[in-house]
Backbone as CSV, one residue per row, in Angstrom:
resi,resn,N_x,N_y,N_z,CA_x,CA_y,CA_z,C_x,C_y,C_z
1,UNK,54.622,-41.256,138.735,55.967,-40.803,138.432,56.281,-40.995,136.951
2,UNK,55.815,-41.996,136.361,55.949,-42.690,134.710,55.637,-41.451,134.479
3,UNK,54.087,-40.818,134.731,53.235,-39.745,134.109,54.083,-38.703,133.959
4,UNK,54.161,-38.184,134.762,55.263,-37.284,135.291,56.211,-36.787,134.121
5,UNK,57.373,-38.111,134.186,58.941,-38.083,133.249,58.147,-38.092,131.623
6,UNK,56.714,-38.736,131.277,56.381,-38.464,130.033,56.098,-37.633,129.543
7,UNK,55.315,-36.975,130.541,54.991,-35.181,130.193,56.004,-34.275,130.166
8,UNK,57.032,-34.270,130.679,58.448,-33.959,130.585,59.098,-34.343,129.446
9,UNK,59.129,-34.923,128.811,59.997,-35.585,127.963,58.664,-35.232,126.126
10,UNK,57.536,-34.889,126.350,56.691,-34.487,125.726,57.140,-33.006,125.141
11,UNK,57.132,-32.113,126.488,57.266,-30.985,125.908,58.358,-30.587,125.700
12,UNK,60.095,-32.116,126.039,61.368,-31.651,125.831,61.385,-31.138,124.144
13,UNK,60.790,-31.806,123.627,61.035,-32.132,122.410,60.694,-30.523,121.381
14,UNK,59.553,-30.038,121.408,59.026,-28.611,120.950,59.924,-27.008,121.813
15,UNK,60.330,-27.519,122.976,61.432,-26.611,123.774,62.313,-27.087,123.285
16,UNK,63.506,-27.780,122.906,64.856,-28.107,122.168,64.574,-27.159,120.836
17,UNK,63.471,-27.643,119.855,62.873,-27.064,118.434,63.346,-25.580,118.369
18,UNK,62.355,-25.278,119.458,62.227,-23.212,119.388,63.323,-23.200,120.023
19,UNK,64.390,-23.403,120.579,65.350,-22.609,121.053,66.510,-22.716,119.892
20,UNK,66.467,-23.812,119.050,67.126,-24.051,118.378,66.910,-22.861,117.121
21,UNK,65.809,-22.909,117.132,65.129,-22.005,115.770,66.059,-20.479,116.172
22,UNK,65.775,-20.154,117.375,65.502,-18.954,118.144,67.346,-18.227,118.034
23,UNK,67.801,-19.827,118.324,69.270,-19.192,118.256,69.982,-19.137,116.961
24,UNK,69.252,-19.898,116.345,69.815,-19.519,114.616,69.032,-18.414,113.933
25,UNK,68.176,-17.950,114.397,68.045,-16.571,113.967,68.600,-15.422,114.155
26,UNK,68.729,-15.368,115.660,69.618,-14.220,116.249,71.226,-14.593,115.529
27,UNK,71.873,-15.183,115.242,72.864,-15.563,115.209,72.894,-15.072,113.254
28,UNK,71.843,-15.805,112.720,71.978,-15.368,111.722,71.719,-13.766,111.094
29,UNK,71.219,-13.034,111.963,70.806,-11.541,111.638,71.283,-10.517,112.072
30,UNK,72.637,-11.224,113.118,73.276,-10.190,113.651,73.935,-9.100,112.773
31,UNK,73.938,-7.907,112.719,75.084,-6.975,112.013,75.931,-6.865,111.987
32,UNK,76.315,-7.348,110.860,77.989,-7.651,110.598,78.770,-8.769,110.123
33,UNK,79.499,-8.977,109.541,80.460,-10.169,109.015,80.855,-10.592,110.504
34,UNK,80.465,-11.930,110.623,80.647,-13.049,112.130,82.254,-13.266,111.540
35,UNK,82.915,-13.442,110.766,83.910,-13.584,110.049,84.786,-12.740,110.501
36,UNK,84.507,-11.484,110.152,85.472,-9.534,110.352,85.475,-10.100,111.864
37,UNK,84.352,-9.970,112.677,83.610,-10.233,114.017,85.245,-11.308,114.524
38,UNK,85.014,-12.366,114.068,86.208,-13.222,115.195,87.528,-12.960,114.874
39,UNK,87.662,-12.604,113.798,88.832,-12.160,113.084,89.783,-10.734,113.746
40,UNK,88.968,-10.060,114.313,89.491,-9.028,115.074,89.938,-8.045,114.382
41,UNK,90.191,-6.450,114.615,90.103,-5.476,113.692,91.378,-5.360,113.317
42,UNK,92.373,-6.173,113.238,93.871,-6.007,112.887,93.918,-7.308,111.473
43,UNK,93.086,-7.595,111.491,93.358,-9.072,110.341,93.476,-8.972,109.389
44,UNK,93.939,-9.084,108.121,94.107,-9.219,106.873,92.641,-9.499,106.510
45,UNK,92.653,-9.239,104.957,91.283,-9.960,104.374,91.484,-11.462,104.262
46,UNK,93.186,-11.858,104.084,93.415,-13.199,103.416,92.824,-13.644,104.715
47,UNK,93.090,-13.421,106.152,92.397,-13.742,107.107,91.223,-13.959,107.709
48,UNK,90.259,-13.434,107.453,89.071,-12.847,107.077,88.753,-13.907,106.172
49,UNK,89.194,-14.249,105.029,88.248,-15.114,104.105,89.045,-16.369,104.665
50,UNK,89.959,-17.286,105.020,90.412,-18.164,106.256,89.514,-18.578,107.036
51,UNK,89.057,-17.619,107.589,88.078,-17.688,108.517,86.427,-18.250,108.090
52,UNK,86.130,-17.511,106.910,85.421,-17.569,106.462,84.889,-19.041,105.814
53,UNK,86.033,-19.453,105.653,86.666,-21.098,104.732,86.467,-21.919,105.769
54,UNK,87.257,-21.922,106.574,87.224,-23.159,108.269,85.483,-23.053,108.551
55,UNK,84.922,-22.067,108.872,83.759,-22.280,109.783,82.773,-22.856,108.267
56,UNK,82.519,-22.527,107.281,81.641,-22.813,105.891,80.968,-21.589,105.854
57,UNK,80.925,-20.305,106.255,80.489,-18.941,105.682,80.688,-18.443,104.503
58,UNK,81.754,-19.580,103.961,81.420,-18.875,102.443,80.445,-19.736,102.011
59,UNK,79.982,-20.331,102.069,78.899,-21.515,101.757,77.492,-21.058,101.964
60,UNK,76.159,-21.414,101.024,74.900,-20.881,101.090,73.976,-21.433,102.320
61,UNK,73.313,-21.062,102.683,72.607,-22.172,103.873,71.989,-22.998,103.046
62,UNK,71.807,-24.078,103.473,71.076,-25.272,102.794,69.293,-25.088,103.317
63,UNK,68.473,-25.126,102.146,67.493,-25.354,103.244,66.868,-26.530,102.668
64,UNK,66.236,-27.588,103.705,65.947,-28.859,102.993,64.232,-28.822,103.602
C-alpha cells in the first residue's frame, strides 16, 4: 500500500507541471484582449485599462 501512495504521489508531481504549463498557454494565446474579454462590449477604455491595472495585464510576464 506504502508502494502504491508513492507511485502516486511520484507521478503527482510532473501531472500538476504539464497541466499547469498547458493552461497558461491556452490562456495566454487566446485571441483577444482577456481585458476587452471581461470588460464586456459596453465598457469604456478607462474601463478596459482598470481592468487591465487590478488583474497586472499591463505588466510584462516575468520569466525567471
Amino acid at each position: 500500500m506504502l508502494n502504491y501512495a508513492i507511485r502516486r504521489l511520484f507521478f503527482l508531481l510532473p501531472m500538476l507541471l504539464g497541466v499547469s504549463i498547458v493552461i497558461f498557454l491556452v490562456l495566454h494565446f487566446i485571441p483577444g484582449d482577456p481585458a476587452r474579454l471581461a470588460a464586456g462590449p459596453d465598457a469604456t477604455d478607462a474601463d478596459v485599462e482598470q481592468i487591465r491595472h487590478n488583474y497586472g495585464l499591463d505588466k510584462p510576464l516575468g520569466i525567471v
